[in-house]
C-alpha positions as CSV (number, residue, x, y, z in Angstrom):
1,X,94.7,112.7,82.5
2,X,98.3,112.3,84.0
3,X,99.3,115.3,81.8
4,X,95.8,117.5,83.6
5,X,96.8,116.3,87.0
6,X,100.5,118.0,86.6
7,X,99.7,121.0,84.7
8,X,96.9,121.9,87.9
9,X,99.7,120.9,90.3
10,X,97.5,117.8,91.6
11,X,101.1,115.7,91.9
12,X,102.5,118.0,94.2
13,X,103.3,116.2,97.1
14,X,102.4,112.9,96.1
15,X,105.5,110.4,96.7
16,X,104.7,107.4,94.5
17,X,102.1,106.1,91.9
18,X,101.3,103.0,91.2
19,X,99.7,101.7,88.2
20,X,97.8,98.2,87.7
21,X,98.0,95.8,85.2
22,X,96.6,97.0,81.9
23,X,96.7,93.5,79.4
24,X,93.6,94.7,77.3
25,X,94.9,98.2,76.6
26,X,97.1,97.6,73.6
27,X,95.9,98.3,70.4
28,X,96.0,95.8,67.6
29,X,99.8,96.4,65.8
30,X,100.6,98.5,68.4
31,X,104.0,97.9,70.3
32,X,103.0,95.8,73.5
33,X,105.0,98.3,76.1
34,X,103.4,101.5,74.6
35,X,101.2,102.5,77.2
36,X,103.8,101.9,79.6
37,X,106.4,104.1,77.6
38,X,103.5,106.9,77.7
39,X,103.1,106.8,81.3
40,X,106.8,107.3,81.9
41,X,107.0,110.0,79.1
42,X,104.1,112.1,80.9
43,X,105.5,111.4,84.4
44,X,109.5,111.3,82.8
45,X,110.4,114.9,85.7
46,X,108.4,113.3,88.7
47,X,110.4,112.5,91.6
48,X,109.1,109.3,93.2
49,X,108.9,105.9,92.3
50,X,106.8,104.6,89.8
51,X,105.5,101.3,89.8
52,X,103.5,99.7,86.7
53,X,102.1,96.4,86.3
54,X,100.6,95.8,90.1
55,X,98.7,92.8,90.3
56,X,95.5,95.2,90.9
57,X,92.1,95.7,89.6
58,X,89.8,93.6,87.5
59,X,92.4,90.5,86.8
60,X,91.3,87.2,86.9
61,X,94.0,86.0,89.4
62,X,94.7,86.8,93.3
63,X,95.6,90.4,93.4
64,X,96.7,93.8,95.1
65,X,93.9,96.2,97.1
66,X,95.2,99.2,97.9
67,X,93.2,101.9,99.8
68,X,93.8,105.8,98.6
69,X,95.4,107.7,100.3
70,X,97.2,104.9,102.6
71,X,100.4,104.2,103.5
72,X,102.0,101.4,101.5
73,X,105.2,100.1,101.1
74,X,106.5,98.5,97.8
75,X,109.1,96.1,97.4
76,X,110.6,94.5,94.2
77,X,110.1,90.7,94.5
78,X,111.7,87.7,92.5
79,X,110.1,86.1,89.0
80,X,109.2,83.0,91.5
81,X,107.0,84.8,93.8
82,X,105.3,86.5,91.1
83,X,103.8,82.9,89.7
């Protein structure tokens, strides 16, 4: 999908993605980080920041809501507030 979106120019203009946690997408004997690695590959030329791993979505601890298309403002926290 992330390759579609580029190739019809649907990134132009967009100043960061973030993606959400993914803990059920790693296929058995697969390496752990390989979706991850994938995402950077398709996105390796984009020119924003990147953030994977947001405490987002269908988790079964307090997360992240973020509206589309609103402004946000990510910061990089410490291991401790993470917990």
């Amino acid at each position: 999908m992330l390759w579609q979106l580029r190739q019809a120019d649907k990134l132009n203009g967009v100043r960061g993605i973030v993606f959400g946690e993914m803990p059920d997408c790693v296929s058995p004997g697969a390496a752990p980080n390989l979706l991850e690695e994938a995402i950077l590959h398709a996105l390796q030329d984009f020119d924003g920041p990147i953030a994977i791993g947001l405490r987002s979505g269908h988790v079964s601890r307090q997360n992240v809501t973020l509206t589309f298309g609103v402004e946000a403002e990510l910061r990089v926290a410490d291991e401790a507030q993470l917990t």
